[in-house]
N, C-alpha and C positions, 0 to 999 in steps of 0.2 A: 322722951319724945315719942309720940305716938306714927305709927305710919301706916297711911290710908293704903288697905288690902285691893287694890283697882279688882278683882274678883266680888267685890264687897258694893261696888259702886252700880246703885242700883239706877233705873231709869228714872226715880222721884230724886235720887241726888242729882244727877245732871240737872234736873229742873230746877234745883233749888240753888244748884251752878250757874247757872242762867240767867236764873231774876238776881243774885248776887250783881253778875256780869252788868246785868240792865242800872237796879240800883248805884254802880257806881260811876255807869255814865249819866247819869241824873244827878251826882251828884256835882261831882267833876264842873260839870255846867250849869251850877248853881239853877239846876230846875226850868232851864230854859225851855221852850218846844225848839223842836228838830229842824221847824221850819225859821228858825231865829238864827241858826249858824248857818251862816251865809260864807265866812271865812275863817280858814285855820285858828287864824289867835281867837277866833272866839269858842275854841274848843282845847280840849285836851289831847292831844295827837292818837297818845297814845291805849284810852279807852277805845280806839276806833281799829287798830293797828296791833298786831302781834309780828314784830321786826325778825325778821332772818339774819344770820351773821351778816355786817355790811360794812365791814372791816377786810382786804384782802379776797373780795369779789373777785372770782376766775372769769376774766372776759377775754375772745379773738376778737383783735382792731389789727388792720393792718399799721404796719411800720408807716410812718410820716416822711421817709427817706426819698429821696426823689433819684430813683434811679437813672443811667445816661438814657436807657429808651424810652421813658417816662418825659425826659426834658426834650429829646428831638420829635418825640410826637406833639410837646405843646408848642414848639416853634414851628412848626409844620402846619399845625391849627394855625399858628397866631401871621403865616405869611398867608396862609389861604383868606384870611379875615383882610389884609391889608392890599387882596388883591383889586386890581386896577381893571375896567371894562374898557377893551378895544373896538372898534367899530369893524367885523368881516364881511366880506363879500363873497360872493359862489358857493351859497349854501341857505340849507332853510332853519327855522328855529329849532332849538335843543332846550332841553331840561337846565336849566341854570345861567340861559343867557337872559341879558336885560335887553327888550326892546322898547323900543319906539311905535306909540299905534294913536289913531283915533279911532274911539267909537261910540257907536248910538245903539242904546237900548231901546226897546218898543214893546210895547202890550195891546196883543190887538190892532198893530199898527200907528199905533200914535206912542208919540217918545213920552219917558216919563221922567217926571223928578229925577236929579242925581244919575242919570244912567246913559250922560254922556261927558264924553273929554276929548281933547285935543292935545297932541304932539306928549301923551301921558307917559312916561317911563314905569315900565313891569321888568320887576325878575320876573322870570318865567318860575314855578312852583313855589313861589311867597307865601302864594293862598291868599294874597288880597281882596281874589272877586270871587264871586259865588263859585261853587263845584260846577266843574267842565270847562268854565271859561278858559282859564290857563292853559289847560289842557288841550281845548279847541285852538290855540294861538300854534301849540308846538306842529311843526312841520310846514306853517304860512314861510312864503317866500316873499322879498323885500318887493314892496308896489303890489300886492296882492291884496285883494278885499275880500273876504270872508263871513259868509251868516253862522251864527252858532245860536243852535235851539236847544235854548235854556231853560229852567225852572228854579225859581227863588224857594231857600228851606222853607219848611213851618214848620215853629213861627220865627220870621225875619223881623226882629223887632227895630232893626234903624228904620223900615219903611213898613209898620204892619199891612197896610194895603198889599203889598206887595206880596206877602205869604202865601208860598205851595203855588206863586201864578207861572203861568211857562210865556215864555216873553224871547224876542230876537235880538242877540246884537249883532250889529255889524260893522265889522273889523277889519281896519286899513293902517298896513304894518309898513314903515317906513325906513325902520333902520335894526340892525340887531347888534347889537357887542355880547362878546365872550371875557369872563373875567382871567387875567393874566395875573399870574401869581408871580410875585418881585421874585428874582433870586438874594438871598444871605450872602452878601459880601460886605468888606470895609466899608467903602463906600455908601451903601444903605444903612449900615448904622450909622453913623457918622450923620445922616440927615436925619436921624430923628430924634436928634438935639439931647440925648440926656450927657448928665454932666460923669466925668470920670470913665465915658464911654464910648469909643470909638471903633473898635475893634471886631470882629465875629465870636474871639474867644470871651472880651470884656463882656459884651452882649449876653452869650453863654452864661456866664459866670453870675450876671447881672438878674437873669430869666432864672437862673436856678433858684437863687437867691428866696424871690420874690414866691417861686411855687412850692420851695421849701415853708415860708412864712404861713401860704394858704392850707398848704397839708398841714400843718404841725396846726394849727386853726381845728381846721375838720378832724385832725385824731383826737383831739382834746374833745369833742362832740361827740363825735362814734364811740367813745372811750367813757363819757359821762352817759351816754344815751346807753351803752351797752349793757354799765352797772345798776344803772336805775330799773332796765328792765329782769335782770336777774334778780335783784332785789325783791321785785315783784312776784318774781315766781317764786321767791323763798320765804314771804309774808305771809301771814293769814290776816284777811278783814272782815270788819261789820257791815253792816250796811251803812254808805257817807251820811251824813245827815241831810234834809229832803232840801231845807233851805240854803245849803252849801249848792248840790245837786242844781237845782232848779236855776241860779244865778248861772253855772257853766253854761245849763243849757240855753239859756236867754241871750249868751253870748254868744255859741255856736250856732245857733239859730241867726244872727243877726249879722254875721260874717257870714254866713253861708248864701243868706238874700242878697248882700253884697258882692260878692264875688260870683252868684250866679249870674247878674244882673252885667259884668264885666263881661262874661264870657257867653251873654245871651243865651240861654238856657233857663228851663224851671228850674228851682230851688228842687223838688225832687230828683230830678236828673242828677244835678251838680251833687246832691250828697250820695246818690246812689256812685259816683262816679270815684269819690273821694275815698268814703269810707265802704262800700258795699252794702246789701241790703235792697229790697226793692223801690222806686224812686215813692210809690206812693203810700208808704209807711215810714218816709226820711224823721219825721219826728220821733219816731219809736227808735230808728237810726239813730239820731243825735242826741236822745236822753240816756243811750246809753253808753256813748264817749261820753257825756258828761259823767255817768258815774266813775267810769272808766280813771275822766282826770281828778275826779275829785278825792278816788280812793290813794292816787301817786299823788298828790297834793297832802294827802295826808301821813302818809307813808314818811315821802321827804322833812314833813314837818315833824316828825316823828325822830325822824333821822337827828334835826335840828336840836329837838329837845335833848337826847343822849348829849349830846355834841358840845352842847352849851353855846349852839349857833346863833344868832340876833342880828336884828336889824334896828340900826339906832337911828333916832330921829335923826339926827345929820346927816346919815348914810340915807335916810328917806325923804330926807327936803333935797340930794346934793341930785336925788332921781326925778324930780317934777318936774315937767317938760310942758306945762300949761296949767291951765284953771280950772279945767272940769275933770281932775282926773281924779280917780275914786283909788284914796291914798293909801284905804287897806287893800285893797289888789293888790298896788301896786308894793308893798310893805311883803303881802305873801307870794307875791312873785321874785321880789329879792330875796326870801326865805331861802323858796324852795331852788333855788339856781345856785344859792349859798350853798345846799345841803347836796345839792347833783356834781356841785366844781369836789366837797369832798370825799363822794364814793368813787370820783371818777378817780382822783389824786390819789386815793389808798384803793385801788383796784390792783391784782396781777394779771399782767397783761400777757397775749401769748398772739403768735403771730396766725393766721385763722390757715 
């Protein structure tokens, strides 16, 4: 057996390593263009992929254990959630009370669309109205009328007229409550009817339960997310192929207009916001999460192939949830969640 002197290996062999390299991903994909593999199964994982041990991955997740200070802060949370608003008197508004107000907005003195109500219930710091309004509420005393000189964002897209204008409302505050948070006795369990459960300790017991369920949930995620990303730092890749590539980006792109469009914002803000980068190069942003996922797309499927991991047409008709869903997605989205449940499963875990 002959053995290559790496002293010996000159810069035309690496070249001639290379178009090897290239040749066999041409081959693999039966000569397809780059812009044709759009998804894993239409590729070979593994021309794209040189896999790091991914067997006994060293990840910190924390423990899924729900310790007792762990449970008396989520019942703490969960009575402040359940608390009740009382109506006071001999005092002015505060940060977290709900009141009671009418008022009229104006531009230029004449009221406008939408910018008035009557007998309207506000938590105070909701954030339901424009910046300052709430703001301008806290400290009004009960029968008190109030001007607050405002200014709408830009751009205000429920009302674009209304963008960057400064406009008056005027605020007539009628009643204020403060929220009271129940006390944890027998008795308030006991009214909120679950079965098997009457008690503060059953309660207890009950709350543990339920948040033990949710943690042991999220370890199994921070535990598959942790490995996949090690794995990553332990892989070497090629470049995805462009029509793999191009399809993520189509989709990040199209979630990204959507969810801007939710939280009123340009699409460049939102991605600047998301993933970083400047708002007005989000596209250069998003092509390259998309190579990002399509390199751990491949990875995983990589993962798959060792594995002898699959998705069978039952397991892919038992996932259709409609008619227009595009079944190879959804075929390599079951892949790769198949191939992340068993890095995560054969991961060593240590407490962070």
């Amino acid at each position: 057996m002959k053995i290559f002197n790496r002293k010996k290996l000159t810069a035309f062999t690496f070249a001639m390593l290379a178009i090897a390299m290239l040749a066999g991903v041409c081959t693999a994909c039966g000569g397809k263009n780059p812009d044709e593999l759009k998804y894993v199964t239409d590729l070979k994982a593994q021309d794209y992929v040189i896999l790091g041990e991914y067997k006994g991955i060293e990840v910190a997740v924390a423990s899924p254990e729900v310790s007792d200070e762990y449970l008396e802060g989520a019942l703490s949370y969960m009575m402040m959630e359940n608390a009740e608003y009382v109506p006071v008197t001999g005092r002015s508004v505060e940060n977290g009370d709900k009141v009671t107000i009418d008022f009229e907005g104006k531009q230029d003195g004449v009221a406008f669309a939408g910018g008035t109500g009557n007998g309207y219930e506000l938590i105070i710091g909701s954030g339901q109205f424009i910046d300052g309004f709430e703001d301008g509420v806290v400290g009004m005393e009960i029968g008190e009328t109030r001007d607050l000189d405002l200014k709408f964002p830009d751009p205000y897209k429920q009302n674009p007229d209304l963008s960057g204008t400064p406009v008056v409302f005027t605020v007539t505050l009628y009643e204020i409550s403060e929220p009271k948070t129940p006390e944890l006795t027998d008795e308030y369990v006991a009214g909120l009817g679950l079965t098997d459960c009457s008690t503060v300790e059953e309660y207890k017991e009950y709350v543990r339960e339920r948040l033990t369920e949710q943690r042991q949930a999220d370890f199994e995620v921070e535990r598959e997310n942790a490995a996949v990303e090690a794995l990553e730092s332990a892989s070497r890749f090629e470049e995805p192929p462009s029509g793999m590539v191009n399809r993520i980006f189509g989709i990040l792109t199209s979630n990204a207009s959507a969810y801007a469009g939710m939280y009123q914002m340009e699409v460049g803000d939102y991605v600047a916001n998301v993933y970083g980068g400047a708002a007005e190069e989000y596209q250069d942003t998003l092509r390259e999460q998309a190579k990002i996922i399509a390199r751990r797309y491949i990875m995983l499927a990589a993962v798959a192939g060792e594995e002898g991991l699959k998705v069978s047409d039952e397991e892919l008709e038992e996932n259709v949830t409609g008619d227009n869903i595009d079944k190879e997605a959804l075929r390599e989205s079951l892949l790769v969640q198949k191939a992340a449940k068993f890095l995560g499963e054969n991961a060593s875990v240590s407490e962070p």
